[in-house]
N, C-alpha and C positions, 0 to 999 in steps of 0.2 A: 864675304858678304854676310849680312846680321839679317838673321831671318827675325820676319815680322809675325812669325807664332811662338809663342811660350808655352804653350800647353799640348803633349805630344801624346801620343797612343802608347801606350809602355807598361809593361807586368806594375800592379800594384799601382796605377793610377786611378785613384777615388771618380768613381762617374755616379750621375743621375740618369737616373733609365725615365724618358719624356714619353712612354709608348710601350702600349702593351700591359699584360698580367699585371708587372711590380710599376707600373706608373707612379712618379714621385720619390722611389725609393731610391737610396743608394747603396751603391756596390762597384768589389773592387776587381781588375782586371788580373786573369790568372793566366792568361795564354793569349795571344794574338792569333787568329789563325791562317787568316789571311787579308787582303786589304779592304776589305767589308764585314766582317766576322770575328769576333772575339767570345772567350768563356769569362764570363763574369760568377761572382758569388756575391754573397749580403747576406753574412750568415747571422748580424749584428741585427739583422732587420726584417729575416724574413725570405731574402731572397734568395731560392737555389741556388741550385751551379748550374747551368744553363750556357747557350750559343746566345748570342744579341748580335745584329747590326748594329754598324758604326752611326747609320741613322737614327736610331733607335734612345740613343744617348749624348750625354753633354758633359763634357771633359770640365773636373773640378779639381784648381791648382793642388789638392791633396796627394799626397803618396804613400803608401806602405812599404816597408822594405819586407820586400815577399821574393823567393826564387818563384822560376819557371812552373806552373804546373804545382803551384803550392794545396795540399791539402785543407782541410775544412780545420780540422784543428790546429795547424798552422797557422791557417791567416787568423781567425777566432785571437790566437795569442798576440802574433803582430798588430793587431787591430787594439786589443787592449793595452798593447806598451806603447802604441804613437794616439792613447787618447785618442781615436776615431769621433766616437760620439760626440763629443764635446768641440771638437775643431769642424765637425760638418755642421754642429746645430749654428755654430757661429758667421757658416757662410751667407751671402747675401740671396742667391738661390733660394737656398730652403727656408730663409726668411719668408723670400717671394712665394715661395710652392704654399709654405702654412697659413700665410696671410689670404692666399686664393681660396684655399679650402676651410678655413674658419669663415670664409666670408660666403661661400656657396655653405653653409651648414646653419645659417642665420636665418632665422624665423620672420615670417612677416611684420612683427612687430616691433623683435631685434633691426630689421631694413628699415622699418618709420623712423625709430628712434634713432638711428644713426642719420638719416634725412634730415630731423628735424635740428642735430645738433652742428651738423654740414650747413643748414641755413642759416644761423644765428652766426655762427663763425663766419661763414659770408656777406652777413651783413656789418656784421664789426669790423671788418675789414674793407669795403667799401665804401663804409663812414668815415674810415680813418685817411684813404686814398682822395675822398671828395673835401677833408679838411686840408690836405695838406695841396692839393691844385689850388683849391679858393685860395691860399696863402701866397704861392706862386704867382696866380693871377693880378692880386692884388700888386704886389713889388714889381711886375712889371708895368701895371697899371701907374704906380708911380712914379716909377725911371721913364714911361715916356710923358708924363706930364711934366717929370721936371724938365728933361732935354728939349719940350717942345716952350718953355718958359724960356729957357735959356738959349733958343734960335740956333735948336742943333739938331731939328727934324731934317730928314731927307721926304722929299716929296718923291712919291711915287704914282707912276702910273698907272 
């Protein structure tokens, strides 16, 4: 049977904590405790070594090659030999997480100004959609004047 998950619960699996203290940050799992409970660390980033709920977090394809119960200065070195920083900045996640918070960090004026550049692009784009229907319209507007020239209308009801 092919399981329909790719992304498992497992020592050295990179997660985003959604909840709580390190909200937004990531960190890598160092023990499972049980089917709700894991010790997480982020020592790249800030975050303890701590217990977390499995709800508390979001499983990111990364991994560490870390043992069981791996120390601070252990994961610290496996983290800088698999490129941590640099493969998590690349995820689409923490795309999403920086994009949300550069945009709640925006000024009122920074919010007009992104408005006013959101309506001009929506009007160019609208203009562009109303030229290319009028064009549509019209060729069909043709083809049934020719078909109806040429006594290959169907009348309908």
């Amino acid at each position: 049977m092919i399981s329909k998950f790719s992304l498992f619960v497992e020592i050295g699996r990179v997660v985003v904590i959604n909840y709580g203290e390190y909200i937004n940050k990531t960190a890598v799992i160092i023990d499972v405790l049980d089917q709700n409970r894991a010790l997480v660390a982020g020592p790249h980033n800030g975050v303890e070594r701590h217990i977390i709920n499995f709800k508390w977090i979001n499983l990111t394809p990364l991994k560490v090659k870390i043992q069981r119960g791996a120390r601070i200065n252990t994961l610290i070195a496996a983290i800088k030999a698999a490129d941590l920083e640099n493969k998590v900045a690349a995820l689409s996640a923490i795309k999403k997480i920086n994009a949300r918070v550069a945009k709640s960090n925006q000024t009122d004026f920074e919010r007009f100004k992104a408005n006013l550049i959101r309506r001009k692009l929506n009007k160019k784009v609208s203009g562009e959609v109303k030229k290319l229907v009028n064009i549509a319209n019209r060729a069909a507007h043709k083809k049934a004047v020719a078909q109806k020239a040429a006594g290959h209308v169907k009348k309908t009801l």
